[in-house]
C-alpha positions in Angstrom: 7.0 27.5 -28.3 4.4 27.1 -25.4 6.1 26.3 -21.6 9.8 25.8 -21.3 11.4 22.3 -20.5 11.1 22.8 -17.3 7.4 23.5 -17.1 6.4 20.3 -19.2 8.7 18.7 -16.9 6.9 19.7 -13.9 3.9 19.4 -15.5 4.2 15.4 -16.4 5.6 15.0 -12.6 2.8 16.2 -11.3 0.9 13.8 -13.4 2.9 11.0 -12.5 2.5 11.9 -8.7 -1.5 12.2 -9.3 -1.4 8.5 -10.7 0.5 6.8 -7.9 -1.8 9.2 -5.6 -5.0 7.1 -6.9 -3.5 3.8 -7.0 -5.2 2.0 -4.0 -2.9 1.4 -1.1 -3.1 -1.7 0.7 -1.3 -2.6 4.3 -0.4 -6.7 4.8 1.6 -6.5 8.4 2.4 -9.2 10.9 0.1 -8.9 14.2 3.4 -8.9 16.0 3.9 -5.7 14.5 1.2 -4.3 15.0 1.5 -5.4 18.6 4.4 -3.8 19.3 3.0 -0.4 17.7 5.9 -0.4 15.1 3.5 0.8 12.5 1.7 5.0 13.2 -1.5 4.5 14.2 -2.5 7.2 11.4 -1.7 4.5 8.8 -3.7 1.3 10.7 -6.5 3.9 10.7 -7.1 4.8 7.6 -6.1 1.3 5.8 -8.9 0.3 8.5 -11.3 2.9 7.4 -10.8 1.8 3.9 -11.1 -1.5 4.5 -7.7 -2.2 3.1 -5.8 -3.5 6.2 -4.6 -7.3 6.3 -3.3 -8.7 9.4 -1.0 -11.9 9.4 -0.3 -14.3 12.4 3.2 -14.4 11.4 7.1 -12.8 12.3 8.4 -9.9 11.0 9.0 -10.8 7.5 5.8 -12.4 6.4 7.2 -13.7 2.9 9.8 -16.0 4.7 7.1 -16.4 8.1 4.3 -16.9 6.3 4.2 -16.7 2.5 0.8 -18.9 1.9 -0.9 -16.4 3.5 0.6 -13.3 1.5 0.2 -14.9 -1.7 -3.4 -15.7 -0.3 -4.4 -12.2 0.6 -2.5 -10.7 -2.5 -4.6 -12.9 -5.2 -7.8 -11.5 -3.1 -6.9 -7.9 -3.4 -5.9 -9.1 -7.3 -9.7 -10.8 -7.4 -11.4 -7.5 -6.0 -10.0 -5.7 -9.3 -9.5 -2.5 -7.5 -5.9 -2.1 -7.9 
């Protein structure tokens, strides 16, 4: 019998990992927060270099501050078809 359990299992996590790994990421985050530098700069950067970096005039928690605007940027991402 090729591999034990515990190799396939390995195996198919890895797979699972490499999946999520190449789902595009996408950062929606209140200015306020990004103000305040509550968010690493390393992850503003590269959802900036990517071009996948939303910024919303809004509190903390955008879906009670502002949820026209989620929903808004959400169906865009949805309309790109890149997720």
């Amino acid at each position: 019998m090729p591999g034990s359990a515990s190799t396939r299992s390995s195996a198919s996590r890895t797979s699972r990992r490499s999946t999520v790994a190449a789902i595009p990421r996408y950062l929606i985050v209140a200015s306020g927060s990004v103000d305040l530098g509550v968010h690493p700069e390393e992850l503003l950067a590269a959802a900036r270099a990517e071009d996948r970096l939303w910024v919303i005039e809004g509190g903390h928690d955008l879906m009670i501050t502002a949820p026209r605007a989620v929903a808004d940027s959400l169906a865009q991402i949805a309309a790109e078809g890149t997720v």
